[in-house]
C-alpha angles and dihedrals in degrees: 000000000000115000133196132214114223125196124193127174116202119209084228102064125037087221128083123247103230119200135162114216118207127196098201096181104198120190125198124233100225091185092060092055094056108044084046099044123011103045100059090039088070096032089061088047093052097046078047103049076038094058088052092058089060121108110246093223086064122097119247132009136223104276125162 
């Protein structure tokens, strides 16, 4: 991450105003918010609409 170093000087005050400015650039992986995310989200939605498709005199339902 490159940085650079600003001086400014006010009328008002005899002493320099010192800052470092960073550019931090951050990309998104949109692949590993999918495969983390949104994949079990609709995996769980569909075990749970599924559940509901089951008849109630069978034994066990889908749990997790």
């Amino acid at each position: 991450v490159p940085g650079k170093r600003n001086v400014i000087y006010y009328n008002c005050c005899p002493e320099p105003y010192i800052d470092i400015t960073f550019v931090v650039i951050i990309r998104r992986r949109t692949l590993y918010y999918f495969f983390n995310l949104i994949v079990p989200c609709v995996l769980i939605a569909s075990m749970a609409v599924l559940g509901f498709t089951l008849p109630p005199d069978s034994g066990e339902k889908l749990s997790l």
